[in-house]
C-alpha positions in Angstrom: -17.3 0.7 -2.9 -19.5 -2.3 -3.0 -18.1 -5.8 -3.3 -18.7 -6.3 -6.3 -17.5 -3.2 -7.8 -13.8 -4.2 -6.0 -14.0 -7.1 -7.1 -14.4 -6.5 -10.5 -11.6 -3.5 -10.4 -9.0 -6.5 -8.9 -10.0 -9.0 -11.5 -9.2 -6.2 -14.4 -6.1 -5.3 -12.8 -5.3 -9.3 -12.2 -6.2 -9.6 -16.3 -3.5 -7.0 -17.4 -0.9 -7.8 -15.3 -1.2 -11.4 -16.5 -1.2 -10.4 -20.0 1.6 -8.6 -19.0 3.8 -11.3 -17.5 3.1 -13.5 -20.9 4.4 -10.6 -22.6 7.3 -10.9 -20.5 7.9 -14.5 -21.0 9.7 -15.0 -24.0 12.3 -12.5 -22.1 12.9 -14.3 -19.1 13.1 -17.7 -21.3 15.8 -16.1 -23.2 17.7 -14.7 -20.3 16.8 -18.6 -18.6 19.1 -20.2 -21.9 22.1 -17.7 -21.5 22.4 -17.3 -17.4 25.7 -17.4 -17.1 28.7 -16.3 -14.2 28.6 -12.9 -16.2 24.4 -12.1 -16.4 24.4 -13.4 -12.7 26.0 -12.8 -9.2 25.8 -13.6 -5.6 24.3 -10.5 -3.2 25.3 -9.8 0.0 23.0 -12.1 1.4 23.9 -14.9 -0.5 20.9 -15.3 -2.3 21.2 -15.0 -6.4 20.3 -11.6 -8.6 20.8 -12.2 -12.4 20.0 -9.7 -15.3 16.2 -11.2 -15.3 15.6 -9.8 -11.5 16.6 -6.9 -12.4 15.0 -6.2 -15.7 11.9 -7.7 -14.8 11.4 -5.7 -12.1 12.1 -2.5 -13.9 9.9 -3.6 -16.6 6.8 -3.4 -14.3 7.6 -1.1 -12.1 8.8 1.6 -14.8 6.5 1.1 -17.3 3.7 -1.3 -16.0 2.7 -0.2 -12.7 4.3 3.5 -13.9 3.8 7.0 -12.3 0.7 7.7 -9.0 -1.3 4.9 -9.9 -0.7 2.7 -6.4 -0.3 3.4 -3.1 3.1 2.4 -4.0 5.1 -0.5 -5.5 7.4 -2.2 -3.5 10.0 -5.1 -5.4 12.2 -7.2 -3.8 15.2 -5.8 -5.9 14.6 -2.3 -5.1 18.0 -0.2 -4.9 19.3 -2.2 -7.6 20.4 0.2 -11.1 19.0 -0.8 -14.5 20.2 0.7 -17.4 17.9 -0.6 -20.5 18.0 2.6 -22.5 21.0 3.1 -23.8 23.8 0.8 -24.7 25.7 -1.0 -23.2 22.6 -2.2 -20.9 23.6 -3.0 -17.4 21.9 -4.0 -14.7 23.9 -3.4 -11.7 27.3 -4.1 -12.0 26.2 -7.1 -14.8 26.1 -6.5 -18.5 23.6 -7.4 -20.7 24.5 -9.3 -23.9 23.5 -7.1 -26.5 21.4 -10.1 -28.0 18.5 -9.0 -26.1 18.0 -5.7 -26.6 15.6 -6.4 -29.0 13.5 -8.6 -27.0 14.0 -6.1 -23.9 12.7 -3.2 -25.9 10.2 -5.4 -27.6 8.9 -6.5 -23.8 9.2 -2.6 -22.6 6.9 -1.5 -25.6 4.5 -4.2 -24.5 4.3 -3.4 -20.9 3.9 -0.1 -21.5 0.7 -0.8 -24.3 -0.9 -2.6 -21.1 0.0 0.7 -18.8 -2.6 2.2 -20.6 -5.4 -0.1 -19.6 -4.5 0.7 -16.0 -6.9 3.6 -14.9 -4.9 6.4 -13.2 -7.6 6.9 -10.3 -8.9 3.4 -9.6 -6.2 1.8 -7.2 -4.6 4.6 -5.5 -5.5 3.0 -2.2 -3.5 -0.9 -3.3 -0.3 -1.7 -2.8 1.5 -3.5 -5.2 4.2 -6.5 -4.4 6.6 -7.7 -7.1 9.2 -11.1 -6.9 10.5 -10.4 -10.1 11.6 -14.1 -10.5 11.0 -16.3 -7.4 13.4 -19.1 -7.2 15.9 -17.4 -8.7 18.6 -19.7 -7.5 16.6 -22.4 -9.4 16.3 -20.2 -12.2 19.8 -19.6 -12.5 21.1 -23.5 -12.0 18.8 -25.1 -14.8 15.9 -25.9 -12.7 13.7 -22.4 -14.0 10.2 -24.4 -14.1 10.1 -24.2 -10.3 10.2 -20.2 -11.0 7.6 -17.4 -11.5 6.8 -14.0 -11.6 4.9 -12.7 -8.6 3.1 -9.9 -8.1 0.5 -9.5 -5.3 -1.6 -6.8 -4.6 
């Protein structure tokens, strides 16, 4: 494939997941507001996981990035359970207020609209990387405009 061709199948790929992330953050601003000792924890490791980790992750993963498309999708939160299907939602062991449903299933239906403007052959041979919220420790103690999504490919 010629360099230009690759670089014009990164820069689509790079355009929908961008457009995908802004779908994502009037989510993760709600979950910011309402972070709380019950939507977060402490892992083993010490380092913070709240319901946004989780939920963001699965969000791309599950219905962004979705079935064969990559060479795979690794996320720092993989192993962790999400339940955003039927109530009550959990992720992990924390449970989701059932004020965002709405805005969960509204961000699901979203990411999986811009699924479809991923082609199923083109990127089979790219990796794809996913921080669901990096600087989550910030995130969780009022400081969330040092945070982002990241997603490298």
């Amino acid at each position: 494939m010629s360099e230009f061709l690759q670089a014009q199948r990164l820069s689509n790929l790079c355009r929908v997941t961008t457009r995908a992330c802004g779908a994502l953050s009037p989510m993760v601003l709600a979950f910011y507001s309402a972070i709380t000792g019950e939507t977060a924890k402490l892992k083993s490791d010490a380092s913070v996981f709240t319901i946004a980790d989780g939920i963001v992750q699965h969000l791309l993963v599950d219905h962004l990035f979705k079935g064969d498309k990559f060479a795979a999708v690794v996320g720092e939160e993989e192993g962790s359970f999400i339940n955003i299907h039927t109530a009550p939602y959990k992720v992990d062991d924390l449970t989701v207020p059932e004020d965002f449903y709405g805005i969960i299933e509204t961000a699901r239906a979203n990411l999986a609209k811009s699924s479809e403007e991923i082609d199923a052959t083109m990127y089979k041979d790219i990796t794809v990387f996913i921080d669901p919220i990096d600087g989550t420790r910030e995130f969780s103690t009022e400081l969330g405009e040092q945070c982002s999504i990241c997603i490298g490919f």
